[in-house]
C-alpha positions as a printed Julia matrix, in Angstrom:
223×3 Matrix{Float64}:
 -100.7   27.37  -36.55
 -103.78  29.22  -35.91
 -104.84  31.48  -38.69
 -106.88  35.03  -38.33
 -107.97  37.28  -40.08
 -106.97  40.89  -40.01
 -108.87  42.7   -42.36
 -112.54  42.13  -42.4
 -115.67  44.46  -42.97
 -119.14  43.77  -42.02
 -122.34  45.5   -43.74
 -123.78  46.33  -40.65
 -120.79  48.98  -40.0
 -119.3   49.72  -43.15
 -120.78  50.76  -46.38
 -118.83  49.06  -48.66
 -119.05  45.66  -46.71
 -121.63  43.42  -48.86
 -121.33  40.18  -46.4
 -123.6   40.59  -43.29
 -121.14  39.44  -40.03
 -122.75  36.38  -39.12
 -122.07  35.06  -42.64
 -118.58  36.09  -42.54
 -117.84  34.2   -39.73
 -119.45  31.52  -41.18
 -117.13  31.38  -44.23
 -114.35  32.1   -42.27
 -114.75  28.76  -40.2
 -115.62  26.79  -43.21
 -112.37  28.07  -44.8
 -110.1   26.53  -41.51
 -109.39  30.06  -39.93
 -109.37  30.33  -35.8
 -111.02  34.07  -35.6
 -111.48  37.19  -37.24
 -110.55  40.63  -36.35
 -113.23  43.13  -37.05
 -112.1   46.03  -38.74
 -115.15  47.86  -39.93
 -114.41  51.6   -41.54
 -113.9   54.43  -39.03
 -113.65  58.12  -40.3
 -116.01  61.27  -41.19
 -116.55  59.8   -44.13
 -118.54  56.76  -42.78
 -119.42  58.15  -39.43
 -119.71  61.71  -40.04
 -118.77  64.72  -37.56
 -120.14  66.04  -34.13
 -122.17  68.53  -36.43
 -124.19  65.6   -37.29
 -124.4   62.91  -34.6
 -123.73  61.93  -31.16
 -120.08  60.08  -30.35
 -122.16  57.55  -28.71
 -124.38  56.89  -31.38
 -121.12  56.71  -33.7
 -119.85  54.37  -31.77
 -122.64  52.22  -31.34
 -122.99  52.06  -35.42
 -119.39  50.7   -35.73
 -119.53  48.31  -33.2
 -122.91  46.69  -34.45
 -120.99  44.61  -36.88
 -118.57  43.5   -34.33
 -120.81  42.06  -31.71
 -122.88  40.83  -34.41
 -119.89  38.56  -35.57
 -119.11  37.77  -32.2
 -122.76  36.86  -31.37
 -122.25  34.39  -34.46
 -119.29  32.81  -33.45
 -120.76  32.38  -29.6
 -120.36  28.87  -28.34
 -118.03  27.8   -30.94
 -113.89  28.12  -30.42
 -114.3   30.67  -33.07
 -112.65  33.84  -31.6
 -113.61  37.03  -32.78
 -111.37  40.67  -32.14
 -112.3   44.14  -32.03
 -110.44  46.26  -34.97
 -111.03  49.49  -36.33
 -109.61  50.86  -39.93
 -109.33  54.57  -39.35
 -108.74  57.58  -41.65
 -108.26  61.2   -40.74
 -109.4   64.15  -42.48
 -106.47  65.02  -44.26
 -105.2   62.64  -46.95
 -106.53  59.07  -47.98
 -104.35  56.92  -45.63
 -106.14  53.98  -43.76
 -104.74  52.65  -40.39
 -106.01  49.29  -38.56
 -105.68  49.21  -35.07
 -105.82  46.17  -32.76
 -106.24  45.73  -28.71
 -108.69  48.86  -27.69
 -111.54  47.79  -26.37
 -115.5   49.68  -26.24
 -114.16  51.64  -23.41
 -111.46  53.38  -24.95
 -113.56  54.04  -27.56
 -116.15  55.84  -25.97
 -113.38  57.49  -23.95
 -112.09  59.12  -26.9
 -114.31  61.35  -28.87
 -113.82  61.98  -32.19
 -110.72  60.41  -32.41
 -111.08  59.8   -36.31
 -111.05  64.18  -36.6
 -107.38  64.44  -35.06
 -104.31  63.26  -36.33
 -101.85  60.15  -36.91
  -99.81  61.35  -33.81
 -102.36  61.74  -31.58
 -103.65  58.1   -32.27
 -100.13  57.09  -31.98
  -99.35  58.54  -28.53
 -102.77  56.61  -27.34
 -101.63  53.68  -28.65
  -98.3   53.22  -26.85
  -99.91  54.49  -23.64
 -102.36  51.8   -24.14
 -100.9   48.87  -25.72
 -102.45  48.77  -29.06
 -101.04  47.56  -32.54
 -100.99  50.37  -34.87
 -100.25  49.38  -38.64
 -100.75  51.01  -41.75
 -103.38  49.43  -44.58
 -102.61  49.2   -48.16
  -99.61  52.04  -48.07
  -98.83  52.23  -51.53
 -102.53  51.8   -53.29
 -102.78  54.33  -55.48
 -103.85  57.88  -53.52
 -102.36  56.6   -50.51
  -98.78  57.22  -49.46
  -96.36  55.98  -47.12
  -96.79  57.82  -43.33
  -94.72  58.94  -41.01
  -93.09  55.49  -40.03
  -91.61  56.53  -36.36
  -96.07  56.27  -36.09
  -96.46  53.35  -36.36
  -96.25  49.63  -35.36
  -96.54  47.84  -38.53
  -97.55  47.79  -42.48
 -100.01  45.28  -44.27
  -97.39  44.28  -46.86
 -100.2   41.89  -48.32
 -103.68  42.93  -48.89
 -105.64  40.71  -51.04
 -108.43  42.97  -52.09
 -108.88  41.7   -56.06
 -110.68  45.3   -56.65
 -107.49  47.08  -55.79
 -103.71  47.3   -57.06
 -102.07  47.91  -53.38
  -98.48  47.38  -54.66
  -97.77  44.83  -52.06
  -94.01  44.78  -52.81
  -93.31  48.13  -52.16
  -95.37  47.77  -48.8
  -93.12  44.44  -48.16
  -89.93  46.27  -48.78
  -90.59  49.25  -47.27
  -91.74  47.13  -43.82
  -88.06  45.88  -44.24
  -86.82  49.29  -44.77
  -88.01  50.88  -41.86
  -87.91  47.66  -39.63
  -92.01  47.47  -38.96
  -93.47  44.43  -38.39
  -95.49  42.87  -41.37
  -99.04  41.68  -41.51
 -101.31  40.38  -44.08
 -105.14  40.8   -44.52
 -107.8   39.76  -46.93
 -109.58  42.85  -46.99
 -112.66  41.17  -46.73
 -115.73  42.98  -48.12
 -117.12  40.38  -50.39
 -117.53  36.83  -50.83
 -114.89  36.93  -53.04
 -112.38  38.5   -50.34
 -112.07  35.1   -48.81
 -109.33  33.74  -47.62
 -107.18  36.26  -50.01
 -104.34  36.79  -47.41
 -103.53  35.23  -43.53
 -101.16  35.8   -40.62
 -100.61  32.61  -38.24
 -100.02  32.42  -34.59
  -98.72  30.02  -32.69
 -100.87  30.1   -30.28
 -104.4   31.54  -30.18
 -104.62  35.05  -28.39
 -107.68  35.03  -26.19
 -108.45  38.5   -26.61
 -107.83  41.72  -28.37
 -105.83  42.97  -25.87
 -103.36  39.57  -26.25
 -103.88  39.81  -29.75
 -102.38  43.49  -30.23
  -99.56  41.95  -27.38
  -98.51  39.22  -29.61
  -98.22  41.58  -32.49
  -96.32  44.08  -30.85
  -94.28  41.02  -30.13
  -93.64  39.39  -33.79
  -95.31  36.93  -32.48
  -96.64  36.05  -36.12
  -96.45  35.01  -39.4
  -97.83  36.38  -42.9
  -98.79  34.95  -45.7
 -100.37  35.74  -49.27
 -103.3   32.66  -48.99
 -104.03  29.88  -47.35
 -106.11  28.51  -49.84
């Protein structure tokens, strides 16, 4: 069983990461895992709005922690995805999304300023993995489940009370598929959740397929 990670923030892209990628990846390969998905912070928040910057130069700030890890894991058979956590402008939901690639980002201005549906639409023209983080932490709430893909019924961010059994029942509920992330931001975040393959997807795009799939299994630590 191959195990990745889902959930993982770098502090190159995200503010509240306080591991710099190359050490992640590190950790994450002395703890037994096969890759990483890179899911640095996406939103106004963290990026701000086209009063203030240029989509390309948001862009380029959010991917520097991803091609930093994957620079780190390069000639190793440590596989490293492209993820995003994104939050629109009008509540405190978080989403991660799997199997875009730098090209559909840059294709998509602003995409953080628009809404669940719109992302949604995108996603099922393009193939990606759409699930919601954390659903029932508190200030976040469930969203409109016909939008999405899946729900991280485990998060294992020690900082936070996400109320994974309401997420796992409610995945059940609504018949979403269920995945599990560590919600990596510190040293401490290691290793705090999984979700196993079979076999290893050899890129974001196969990743997001095998999800869409089931192709997976999730688990609360493989520690």
């Amino acid at each position: 069983m191959y195990q990745i990670e889902l959930h993982f923030h770098t502090a190159e892209s995200s503010h509240c990461g306080k591991v710099r990628a190359a050490d992640g990846v590190k950790q994450y390969q002395e703890a037994g895992y096969s890759g990483i998905a890179v899911t640095d912070h996406f939103s106004k928040r963290e990026r701000g709005g086209p009063e203030e910057n240029s989509w390309e130069d948001v862009c380029s700030r959010f991917l520097k922690g991803f091609y930093a890890a994957e620079e780190a894991a390069k000639g190793t058979d440590f596989s490293v995805f492209l993820g995003m956590e994104i939050r629109f402008p009008y509540d405190e939901n978080d989403f991660l999304v799997y199997g875009f690639t730098e090209k559909f980002l840059r294709e998509n201005p602003w995409i953080y300023m628009k809404e669940l549906t719109d992302l949604y639409k995108l996603s099922e023209k393009e193939g990606l993995y759409l699930a919601q983080a954390h659903p029932f932490r508190p200030k976040c709430s469930l969203a409109d489940t016909e939008c999405l893909h899946g729900l991280e019924v485990y998060n294992g961010n020690p900082r936070h009370n996400s109320h994974n059994n309401l997420a796992l029942s409610a995945a059940k509920r609504y018949h979403l598929g269920m995945i599990a992330g560590s919600d990596f931001h510190q040293p401490e975040d290691l290793s705090r959740g999984r979700t196993g393959f079979a076999e290893l997807p050899h890129s974001g795009q196969e990743l997001s397929e095998m999800l869409r799939k089931g192709e997976f299994t999730c688990k609360s630590s493989c520690k």
